[in-house]
N, C-alpha and C positions, 0 to 999 in steps of 0.2 A: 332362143326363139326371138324372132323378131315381129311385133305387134306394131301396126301403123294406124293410126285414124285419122278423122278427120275432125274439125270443129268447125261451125259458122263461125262466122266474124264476130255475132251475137254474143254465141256462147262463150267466146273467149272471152271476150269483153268482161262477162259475168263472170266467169272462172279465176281471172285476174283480180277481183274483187277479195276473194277470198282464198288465196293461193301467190306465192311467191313467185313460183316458178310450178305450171303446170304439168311438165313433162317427168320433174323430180317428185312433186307429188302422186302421177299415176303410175309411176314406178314402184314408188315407196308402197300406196296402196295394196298392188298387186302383189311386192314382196311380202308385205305383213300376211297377207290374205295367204299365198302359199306356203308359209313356214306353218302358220297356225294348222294348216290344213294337213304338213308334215306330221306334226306333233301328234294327232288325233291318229293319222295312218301308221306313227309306230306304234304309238299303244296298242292300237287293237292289232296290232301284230306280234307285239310281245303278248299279249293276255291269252290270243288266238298259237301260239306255238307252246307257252308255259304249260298250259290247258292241253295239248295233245304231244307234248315232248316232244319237239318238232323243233333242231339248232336253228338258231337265232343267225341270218346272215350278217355279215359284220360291212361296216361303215352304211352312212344313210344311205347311200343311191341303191345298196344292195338290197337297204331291209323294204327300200319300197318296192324296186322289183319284184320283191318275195311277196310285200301285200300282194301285188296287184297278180302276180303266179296264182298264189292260191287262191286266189277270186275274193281275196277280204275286201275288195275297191275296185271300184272300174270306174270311169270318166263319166260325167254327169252328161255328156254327147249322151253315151251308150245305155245309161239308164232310161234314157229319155225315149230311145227308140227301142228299147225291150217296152215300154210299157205304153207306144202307141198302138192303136190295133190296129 
């Protein structure tokens, strides 16, 4: 996926202050931010299949599909629009 933004001239300015390179830093962010968010969605994937005897799919990309199959996860889009009225 490829994510594009923008910044003021401002911000950047600001951002430079406290950042080396702002494009490796919001990479960096956004990698942390989704591995950690891995980690949470195998567990409750292992605990959620241990719990009902239910094989465990093998390699990462498989065991998130399997979260997000059995509905242990959906994208915070679609939470957001189950719980507008």
């Amino acid at each position: 996926m490829e994510i594009k933004f923008t910044l003021t001239d401002t911000q950047e300015k600001c951002a430079k202050t406290v950042m080396a390179d702002i494009q490796s830093w919001v990479e960096n962010a956004i990698t942390v931010r989704a591995e950690i968010a891995q980690k949470e969605i195998i567990a409750k994937l292992v605990d959620y299949c241990n719990a009902n005897s239910i094989a465990i799919a093998t390699g990462i990309d498989a065991q998130i599909d399997q979260a997000y199959e059995l509905k242990l996860v959906e994208s915070l889009a679609d939470r957001v629009i189950e719980d507008t009225p």
